[in-house]
N, C-alpha and C positions, 0 to 999 in steps of 0.2 A: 564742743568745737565742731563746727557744720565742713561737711564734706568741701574738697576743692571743686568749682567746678571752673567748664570752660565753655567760651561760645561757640555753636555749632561751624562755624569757620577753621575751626582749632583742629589740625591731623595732629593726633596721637597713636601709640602701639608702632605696629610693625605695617605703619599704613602704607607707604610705598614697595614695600614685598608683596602686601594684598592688591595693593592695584597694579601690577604687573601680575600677578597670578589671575589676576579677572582678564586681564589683555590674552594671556595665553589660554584662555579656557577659549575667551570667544574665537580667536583665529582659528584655534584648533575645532570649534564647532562648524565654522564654516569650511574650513578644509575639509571637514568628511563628509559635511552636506554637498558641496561641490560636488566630489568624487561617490556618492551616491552609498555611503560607508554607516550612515544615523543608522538606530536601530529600527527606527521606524520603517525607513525606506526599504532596508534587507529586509523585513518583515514584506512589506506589500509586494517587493520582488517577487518572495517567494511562494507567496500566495499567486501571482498572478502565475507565476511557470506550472506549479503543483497542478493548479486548477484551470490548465489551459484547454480546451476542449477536443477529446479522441472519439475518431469514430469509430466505431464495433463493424463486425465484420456482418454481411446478412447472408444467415445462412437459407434455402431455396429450398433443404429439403429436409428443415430441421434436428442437423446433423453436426455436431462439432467435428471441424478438420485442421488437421496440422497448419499453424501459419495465422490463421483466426486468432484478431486480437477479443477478446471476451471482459467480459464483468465475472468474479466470485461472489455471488446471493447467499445469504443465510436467511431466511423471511417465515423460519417456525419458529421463533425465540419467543420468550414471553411476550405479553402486549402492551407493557410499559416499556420493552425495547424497541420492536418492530422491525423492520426489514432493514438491514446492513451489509455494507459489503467487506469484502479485502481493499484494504489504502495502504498504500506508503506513508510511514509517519515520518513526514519528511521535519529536517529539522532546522536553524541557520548551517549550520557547515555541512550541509549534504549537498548543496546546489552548489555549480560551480561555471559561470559561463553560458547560465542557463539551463543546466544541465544536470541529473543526480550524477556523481563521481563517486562517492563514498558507500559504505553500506547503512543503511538508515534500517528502522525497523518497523512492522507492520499493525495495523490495529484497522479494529472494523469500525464504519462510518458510514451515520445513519443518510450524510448526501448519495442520493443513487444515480446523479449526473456524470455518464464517463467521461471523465478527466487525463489528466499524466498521472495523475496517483492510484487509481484505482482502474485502469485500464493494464491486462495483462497477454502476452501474447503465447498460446500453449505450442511447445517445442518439441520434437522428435528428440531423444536419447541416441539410438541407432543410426545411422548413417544413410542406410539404405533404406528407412522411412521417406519418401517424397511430400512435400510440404502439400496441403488440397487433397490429402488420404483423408477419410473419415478419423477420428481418435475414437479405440476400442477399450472397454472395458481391461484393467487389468496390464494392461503397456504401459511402461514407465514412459516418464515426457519430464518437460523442466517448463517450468512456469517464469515468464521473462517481462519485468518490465519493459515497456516502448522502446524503439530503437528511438536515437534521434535525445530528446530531453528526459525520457525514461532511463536513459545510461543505460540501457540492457542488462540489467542486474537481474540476479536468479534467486527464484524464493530456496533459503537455507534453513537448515534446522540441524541439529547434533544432539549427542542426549544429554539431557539436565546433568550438572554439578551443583556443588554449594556456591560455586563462584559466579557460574553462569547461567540462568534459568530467567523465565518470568518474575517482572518484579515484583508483581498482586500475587497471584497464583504460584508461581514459585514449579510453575510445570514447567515441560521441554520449552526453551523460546525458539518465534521463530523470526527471522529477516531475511531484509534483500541484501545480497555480497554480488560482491564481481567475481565472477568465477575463474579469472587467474590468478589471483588471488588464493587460492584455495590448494592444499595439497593434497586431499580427495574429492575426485566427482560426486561421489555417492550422496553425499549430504544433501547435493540439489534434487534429488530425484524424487518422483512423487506418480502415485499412479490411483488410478479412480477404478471406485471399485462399486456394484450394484449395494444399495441402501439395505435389502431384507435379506440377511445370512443366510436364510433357507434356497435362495434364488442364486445367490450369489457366482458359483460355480458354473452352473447351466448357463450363466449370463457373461462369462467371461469369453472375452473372444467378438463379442457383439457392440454394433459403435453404439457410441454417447448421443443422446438427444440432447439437444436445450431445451431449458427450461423444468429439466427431473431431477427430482432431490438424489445424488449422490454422494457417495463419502469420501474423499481427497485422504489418501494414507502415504508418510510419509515410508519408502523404502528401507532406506537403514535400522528404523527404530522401529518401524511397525507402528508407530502413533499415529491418532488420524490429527486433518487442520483444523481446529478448533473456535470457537467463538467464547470466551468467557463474559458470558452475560453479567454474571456477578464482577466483575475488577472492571469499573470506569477508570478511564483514563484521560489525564486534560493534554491534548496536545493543540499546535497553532490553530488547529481551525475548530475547537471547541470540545464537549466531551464525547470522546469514545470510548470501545471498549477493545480490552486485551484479547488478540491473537498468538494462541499455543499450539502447539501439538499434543494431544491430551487427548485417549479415548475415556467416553462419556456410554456407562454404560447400563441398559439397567436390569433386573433379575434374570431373563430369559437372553442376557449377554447382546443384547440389540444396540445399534447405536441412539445416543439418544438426540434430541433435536440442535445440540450446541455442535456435534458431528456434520449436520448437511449442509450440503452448499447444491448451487447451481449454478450451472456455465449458461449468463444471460446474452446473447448476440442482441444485434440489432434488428428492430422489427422487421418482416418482410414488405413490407409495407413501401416500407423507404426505399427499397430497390425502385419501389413500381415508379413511386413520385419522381426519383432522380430520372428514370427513362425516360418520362411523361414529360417533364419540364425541359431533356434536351431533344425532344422530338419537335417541344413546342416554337424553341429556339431555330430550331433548322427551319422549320415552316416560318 
């Protein structure tokens, strides 16, 4: 007995439920393309805010000072890493308005273009620090993303649990929070301290140059900021790697190279150009 069949003109099934559920998919797909809601679109959004271009501050006499918005450099890593910096891994629900609002969390990225992600502004702790002081060895300070689309959120860390740590590494984590939010200061606090232990003491009390490997230690825990070379990580804008608090140490207790960073200002260079060009303007 050969199957029934029918000719293609012929609606069978629950064909009028399906073609009302294709009518509501489409409106509903243009409704959110309107209102700018696709995933595509919050994708590009977010990429263009993350990635919007910040200018570094130029320091004249190679001196980091309070208020100086800076880059964090790691550029002794292996050479299948290469030079990386500190980024906001910014995610969809952290931007809001333009803007980060939420706390999102950090990882290093081999783009070394300053952006809103990886542009950070270094803060006084003390009250009676004045912003334009040199930063010394050894003084706590709060590491602050951008005012403005940065949300001013402050690098955090607390000490590892089972519940809450890195998720490769599984060390201290660290992120950006908003700091009212928070029922202790202390978590934000961070202080730079000379790279070679032997030096170290003699050296405290003495400002920060740019561009010199030091070691970022996190106050509460004593861990220093870390680069985990080993834990890639895929986030929106491609693979990076994990950001811990984790001393890396080796036989003779030295920090080893996933510990140093460097506070990169803007060339001095730039100053000269910017003068140059509105000197040229006035003439």
């Amino acid at each position: 007995m050969s199957a029934r069949t029918y000719k293609p003109s012929v609606r069978v099934g629950n064909w009028n439920e399906e073609l009302c559920l294709e009518e509501e998919k489409l409106k509903d797909f243009l409704l959110k393309k309107e209102n700018g809601q696709l995933y595509t679109q919050k994708t590009c959004f977010l990429k263009d805010t993350a990635l919007c271009k910040v200018d570094l501050n130029v320091s004249s006499d190679g001196l980091i000072r309070y208020g100086d918005t800076i880059m964090l450099i790691s550029d002794c890593l292996r050479a299948d890493v290469g030079s990386v910096c500190l980024a906001a891994n910014i995610t969809d629900g952290s931007v809001d308005n333009g803007r980060l609002h939420v706390s999102c969390g950090v990882s290093a990225s081999r783009s070394l273009e300053p952006c809103m992600r990886n542009a950070f502004v270094v803060t006084p702790v003390q009250e009676d620090i004045q912003l334009g002081l040199p930063l010394r060895y050894g003084e706590h300070i709060l590491l602050s993303s951008t005012c403005g689309t940065g949300g001013n959120l402050k690098l955090y860390s607390e000490p590892a649990t089972f519940l809450n740590s890195a998720k490769r590494s599984r060390h201290q984590m660290v992120s950006l929070v908003d700091e009212a939010s928070l029922s202790s200061a202390s978590s934000t606090r961070w202080k730079v301290v000379f790279k070679d232990p032997a030096w170290r003491i003699e050296m405290e009390g003495t400002a920060v140059k740019a561009g010199e490997n030091v070691i970022i230690t996190h106050v509460q825990t004593n861990h220093n900021l870390c680069v985990e070379d080993k834990c890639a990580v895929m986030t929106l804008f491609g693979q990076e790697y994990e950001v811990s608090a984790h001393s890396y140490l080796n036989s003779h207790k030295v920090e080893l190279s996933q510990n140093h960073w460097i506070f990169r200002t803007a060339p001095a260079d730039k100053q000269t150009t910017e003068v140059s060009d509105g000197n040229s303007k006035h003439n």
